[in-house]
C-alpha angles and dihedrals in degrees: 000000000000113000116187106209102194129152118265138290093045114202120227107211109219125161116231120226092280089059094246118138116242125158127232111200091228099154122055091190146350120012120201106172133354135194142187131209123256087250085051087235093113139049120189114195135165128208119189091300100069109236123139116217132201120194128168110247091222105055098027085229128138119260109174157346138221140179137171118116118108087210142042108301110230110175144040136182129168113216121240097267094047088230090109135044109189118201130202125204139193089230078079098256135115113198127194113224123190119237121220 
């Protein structure tokens, strides 16, 4: 497991439709995984509580929470439709959670 202890806020470096690179402050503390959608709008990440946030790349605005896992969350992947984020735990689960 790979944890990124940065200071917050950490910047998130997307590109607009132009192509040119701006930054969106989207995490406030640890990160321990991160993933983007397939369509590369939205990126899902986790930090030690658990929660799993979804923001849009675009607009830099909060999309969704989820929570479940009794332990830390350490990994994420979209499927390749982006109507699922499934989330593994060292608590030993993996839970599906439907992306809106």
């Amino acid at each position: 497991m790979v944890s990124f202890r940065l200071i917050p806020p950490i910047l998130v470096l997307v590109r607009n439709r132009d192509h040119n690179p701006y930054h969106r402050e989207m995490f406030s503390n640890t990160v321990d995984s991160i993933a983007y959608s397939p369509n590369g709008k939205t990126v899902a990440g986790v930090g030690k509580n658990g929660k799993i946030r979804l923001w849009d790349v675009e607009t830099g605005k909060h999309k969704q929470t989820f929570a479940g896992h009794k332990w830390i969350v350490n990994s994420l992947t979209f499927s390749p439709n982006r109507k699922t984020l499934a989330s593994g735990s060292t608590d030993g689960t993996i839970l599906l959670w439907e992306v809106p």
